[in-house]
Every structure is written in structure tokens, then in C-alpha cells.
N, C-alpha and C positions, 0 to 999 in steps of 0.2 A: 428155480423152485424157491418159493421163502421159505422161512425155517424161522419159527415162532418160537422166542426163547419165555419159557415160565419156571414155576415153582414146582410142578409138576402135579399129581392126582395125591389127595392127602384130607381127612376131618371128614371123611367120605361125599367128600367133591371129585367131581374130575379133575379138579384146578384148584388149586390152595389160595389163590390168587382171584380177588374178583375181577381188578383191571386186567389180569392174562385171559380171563373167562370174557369181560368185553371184547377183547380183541379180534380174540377165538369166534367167536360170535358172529363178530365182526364180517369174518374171515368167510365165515360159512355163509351168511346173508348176502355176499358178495360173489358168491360162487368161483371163489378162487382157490386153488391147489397150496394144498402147505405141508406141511411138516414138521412136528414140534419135540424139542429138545428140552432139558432139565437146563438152568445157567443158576451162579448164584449170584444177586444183586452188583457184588463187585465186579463183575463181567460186564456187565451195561453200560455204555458212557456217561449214564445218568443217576449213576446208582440205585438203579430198582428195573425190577421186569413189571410188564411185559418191554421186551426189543425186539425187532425183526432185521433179517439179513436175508435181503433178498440180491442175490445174486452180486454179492459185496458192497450194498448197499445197507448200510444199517441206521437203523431209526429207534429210537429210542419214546418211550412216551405215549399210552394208549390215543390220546388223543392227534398228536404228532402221523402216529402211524394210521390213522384213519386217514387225516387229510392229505397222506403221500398216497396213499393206497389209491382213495378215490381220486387224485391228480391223473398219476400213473397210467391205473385199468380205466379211466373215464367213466366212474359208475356214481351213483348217488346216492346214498341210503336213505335220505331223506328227500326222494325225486316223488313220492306222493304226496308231499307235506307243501302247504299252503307258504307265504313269507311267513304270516306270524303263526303260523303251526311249527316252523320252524324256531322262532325265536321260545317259543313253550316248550319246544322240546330241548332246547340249550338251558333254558333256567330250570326246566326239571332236571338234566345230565348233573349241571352244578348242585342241585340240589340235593342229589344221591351221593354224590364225589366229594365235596366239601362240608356238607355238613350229617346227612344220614351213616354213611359210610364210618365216620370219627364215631358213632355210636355206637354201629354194630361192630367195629373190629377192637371199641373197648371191651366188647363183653369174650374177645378170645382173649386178647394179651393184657387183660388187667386184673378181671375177674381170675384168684389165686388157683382154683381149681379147676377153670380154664387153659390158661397161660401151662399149667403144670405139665396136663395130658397133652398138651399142644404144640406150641410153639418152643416151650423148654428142649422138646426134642431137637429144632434145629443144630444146635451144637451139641449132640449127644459128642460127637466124634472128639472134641474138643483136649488136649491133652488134662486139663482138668475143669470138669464139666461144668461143678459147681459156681465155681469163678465167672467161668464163662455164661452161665444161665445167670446169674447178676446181674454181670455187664449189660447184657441185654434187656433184661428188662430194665434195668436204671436209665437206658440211652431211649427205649421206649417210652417209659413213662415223661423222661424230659420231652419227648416229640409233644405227648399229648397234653402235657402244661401249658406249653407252649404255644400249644393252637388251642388253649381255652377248656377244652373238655376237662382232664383232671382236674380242673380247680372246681370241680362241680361234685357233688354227695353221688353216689352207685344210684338213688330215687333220682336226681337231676335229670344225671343222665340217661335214664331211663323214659323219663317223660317227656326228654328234648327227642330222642327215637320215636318215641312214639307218637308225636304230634308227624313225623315225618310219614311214619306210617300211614297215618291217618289221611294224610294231605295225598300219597300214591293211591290209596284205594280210592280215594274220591275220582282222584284224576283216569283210575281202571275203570270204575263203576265195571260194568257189565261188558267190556269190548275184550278182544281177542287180543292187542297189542295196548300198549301204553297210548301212542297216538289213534289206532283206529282200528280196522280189521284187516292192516298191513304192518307186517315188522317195519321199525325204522331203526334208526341208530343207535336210539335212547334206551331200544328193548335190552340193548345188548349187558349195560351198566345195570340196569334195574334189576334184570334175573341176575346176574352173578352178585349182585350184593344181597338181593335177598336170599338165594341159596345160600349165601355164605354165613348169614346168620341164622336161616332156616334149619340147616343141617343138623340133623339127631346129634352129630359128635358131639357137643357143645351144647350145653343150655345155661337158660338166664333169665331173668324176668324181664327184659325186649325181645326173646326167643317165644316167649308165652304169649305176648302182645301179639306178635306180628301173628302165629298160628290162628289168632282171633279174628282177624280177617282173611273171610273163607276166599275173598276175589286175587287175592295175592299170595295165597299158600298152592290152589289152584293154578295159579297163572306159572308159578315157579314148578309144579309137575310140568305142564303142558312144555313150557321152553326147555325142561330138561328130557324131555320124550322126542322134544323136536331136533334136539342139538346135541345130547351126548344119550341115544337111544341103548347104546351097549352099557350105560354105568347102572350100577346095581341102588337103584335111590327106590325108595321106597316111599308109594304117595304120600303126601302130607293130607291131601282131600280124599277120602274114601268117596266109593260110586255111590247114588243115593238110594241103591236098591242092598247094598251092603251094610246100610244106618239101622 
């Protein structure tokens, strides 16, 4: 059996995590048996979840554990996908992971009254909290100097989201998946980042943007009706008989 280590259900996601929510995805697209555990970062060989342990095999790295998975069970997630249908859906993966992604997860751990109701909680447990709720975000805010974002105005980064936004919904237009009227691999990255900034817990002014496009507030019910039908989410798209 694998055993799918993440962050657990929290910011009223199932997954606090959007790469554990890839994987998860992943997992279920593949129609494979799993079972998922709480770990925290320093547990992983790689320092961060998502990791899997499949039967004392451990993999570390959402994208890692895709291409063990699909080795392994010999499945393809992207086996409807064209050559360069595939190379489009790798530059959009990168696209959500490296650069959309550093936008939306400024607006939980940067944004003060985010961060606070948030992720501050992680070291509640901490012999003194305060210290440690610091720590943390000083070593966070270094990460995102560091890859660029921080050194950009709260409006920057907001616009650099947003152009991201704008470039997904072009690429959604009107289909049932990112690629087509088949999940691929890509779907799995795109909903869990955009729930992760979708989600009611949290708001921002990239949280308002993204709600603005109705084919990707939509798209993020449907994969969460598709994929975690027991979490209590509550549509973003109202039916059009309820407008």
C-alpha cells in the first residue's frame, strides 16, 4: 500500500499543501490505492512534503513521485496528450510551480493578516511561540528574496499573479481539463494551486482576481467535487438559475 505523506486538511482545503494536493490527484487519476498520513517537512529526505512510502520505497518530490509511480504501475497520465500537447503541458506545470505558485503562496505567508490566522499557527506547540512564529517567517521571507518575489511592491506581485491567471484561463477557455476533455497530469497542479488561493480562509487582492475568472473558479469546484466530494467547500460559481 503507499502512504502519502502531506500536511494534512487545514485553510479549509483538504490539503494545506497544493504539491501534496498534486500528487493526491495524482494518485486518484491513476486509480491507485493509498493511504495518507500527517509528516512534518523534516521527515522527508528532501525537506518538504509531498513523499511517498510505498512499501519501503520512499520518494520524495511531487514530480519525482509521478515519474516512479508511472514507471512502476506503467500508466501515463498524459497517454491522451499529443508530443507537443505534452511539451504544453510541462511549460504550463512550470508555469503554475515556478512562477504562479511564488504569487499565490505570497498572499498566505506574507500578507500580515494572512500569515497570522495561518501559517503562524504551525508552531503554535512551540516552547515559546512568539520566537518561533519569527523565526519562521524571517527564513520565509528569505526563501522569497531570494527567488525574486519579495523584492517586488504587494501591487507587483499581484500583477505578476495575475497575468498568470489570465494566461490559465486563456489556455481553460471553455474545456473540461487544462489539456482537453480529459484530465492529464497538469490538471492535478493547477486545481490545488488555484484552490489554494481560492479558498474563503484567506483573502487578497490576487484572491479577488482569480474569482474574476468565472472558467477557473468553476473549474476549481468541479475537480473538487471530482476529487475530494466529502470536503465541505462551498462553490465559488453559483448555478445560473440561482444568479
Amino acid at each position: 500500500m503507499i502512504t502519502l505523506f502531506g500536511a494534512g486538511p487545514g485553510f479549509g482545503l483538504p490539503e494545506i499543501s497544493p504539491y501534496v494536493t498534486k500528487t493526491e490527484v495524482q494518485l486518484q487519476l491513476a486509480g491507485l490505492a493509498y493511504r495518507k498520513e500527517r509528516a512534518f517537512p523534516q521527515q522527508s529526505p528532501k525537506g518538504q512534503v509531498p513523499f511517498i512510502d510505498d512499501d519501503g520505497q520512499v520518494v520524495a518530490d511531487s514530480s519525482f513521485i509521478r515519474a516512479y509511480l508511472e514507471q512502476k504501475f506503467d500508466f501515463d497520465l498524459d497517454e491522451a496528450l499529443s508530443p507537443a500537447e505534452r511539451a504544453q503541458a510541462w511549460a504550463i506545470e512550470r508555469m503554475i510551480e515556478n512562477h504562479f505558485g511564488w504569487t499565490a503562496m505570497y498572499t498566505r505567508w506574507l500578507m500580515p493578516e494572512n500569515f497570522a490566522k495561518g501559517p503562524a499557527h504551525f508552531v503554535a506547540g512551540a516552547p515559546d511561540p512568539e520566537a518561533a512564529r519569527a523565526d519562521l517567517l524571517a527564513r520565509v521571507e528569505a526563501v522569497y528574496r531570494a527567488v525574486g518575489v519579495a523584492r517586488h511592491t504587494p501591487e507587483e506581485i499581484t500583477a505578476l499573479g495575475d497575468r498568470s491567471l489570465l494566461a490559465l484561463s486563456e489556455l481553460l477557455a471553455d474545456k473540461s481539463y487544462v489539456m482537453g476533455d480529459r484530465p492529464s497530469g497538469v490538471d492535478a497542479i493547477a486545481f490545488g494551486m488555484l484552490a489554494g488561493l481560492m479558498t474563503p480562509f484567506f483573502d487578497s487582492p490576487l484572491r479577488q482576481c482569480a474569482l474574476g475568472y468565472r472558467n477557473l473558479a468553476a473549474y476549481v469546484d468541479r475537480m473538487m467535487l471530482q476529487h475530494f466530494p466529502d470536503h465541505a467547500w462551498l462553490p465559488l460559481v453559483r448555478p445560473a438559475h440561482a444568479e
